[in-house]
N, C-alpha and C positions, 0 to 999 in steps of 0.2 A: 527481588522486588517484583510484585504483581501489578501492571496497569489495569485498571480497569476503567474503560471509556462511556462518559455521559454521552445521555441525551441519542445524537444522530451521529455521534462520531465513531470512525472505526481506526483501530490502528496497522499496518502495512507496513509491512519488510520487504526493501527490494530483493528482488530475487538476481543471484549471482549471473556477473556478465558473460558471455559468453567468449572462451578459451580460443577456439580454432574458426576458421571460417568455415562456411558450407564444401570449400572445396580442400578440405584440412590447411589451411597452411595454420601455424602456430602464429597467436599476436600478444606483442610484450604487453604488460600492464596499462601503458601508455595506450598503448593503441585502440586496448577494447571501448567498445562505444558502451556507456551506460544504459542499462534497458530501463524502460520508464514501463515493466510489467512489476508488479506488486503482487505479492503472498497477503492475505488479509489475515494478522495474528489473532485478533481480538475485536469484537461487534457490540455498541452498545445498547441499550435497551430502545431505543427511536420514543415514542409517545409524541407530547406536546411539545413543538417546537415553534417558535415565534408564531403564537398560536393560529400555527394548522398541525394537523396531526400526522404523523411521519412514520410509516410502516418500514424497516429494514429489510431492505431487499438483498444483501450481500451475508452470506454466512463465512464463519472460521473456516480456513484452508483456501479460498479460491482465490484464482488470480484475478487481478483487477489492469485496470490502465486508468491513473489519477491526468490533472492538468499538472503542467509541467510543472509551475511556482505554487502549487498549493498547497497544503500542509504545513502542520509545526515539527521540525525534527525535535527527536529527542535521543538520548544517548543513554540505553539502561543496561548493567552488568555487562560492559561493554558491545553492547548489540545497537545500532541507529537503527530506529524505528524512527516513522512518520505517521501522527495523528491529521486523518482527514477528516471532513463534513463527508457523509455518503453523499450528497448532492457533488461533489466534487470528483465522483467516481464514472467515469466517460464511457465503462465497458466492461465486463466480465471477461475474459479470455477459456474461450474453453477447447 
């Protein structure tokens, strides 16, 4: 199945947590902390949105940092993805 996102939405896959610390030790499942950095899968076309006009500034591949609660998850071919507003996109990480 293909998403393809309206308007000013982009959709974003978290990107996998991190395994060992900076000073190697290993941490169980439990422990890793959740990264709130995102892979940007798919970019919609922006235009007119609640009419003002909305240029996409976020392209396919990069990393992002959204707000913590924002987003619709969704679960496709077993993959979670999260559809955001690019207004809801705090940073590019590069």
């Amino acid at each position: 199945m293909i998403l393809k996102p309206l308007a000013d939405r982009v959709i974003v896959k978290q990107v996998a947590a991190e395994e060992t610390t900076k000073s190697g030790i290993i941490l169980s499942s439990a422990a890793q902390e959740k990264p709130q950095v995102f892979e940007v899968i798919e970019v919609g076309p922006g235009g007119l949105v609640d009419g003002n006009e909305v240029k996409m500034v976020v392209k396919k591949g990069d990393r992002v940092i959204t707000g913590k609660y924002s987003g619709t998850e969704v679960k496709i071919d077993g993959e979670e993805m999260t559809i955001v507003r690019q207004s809801d996109i705090l940073a590019v990480v590069e």
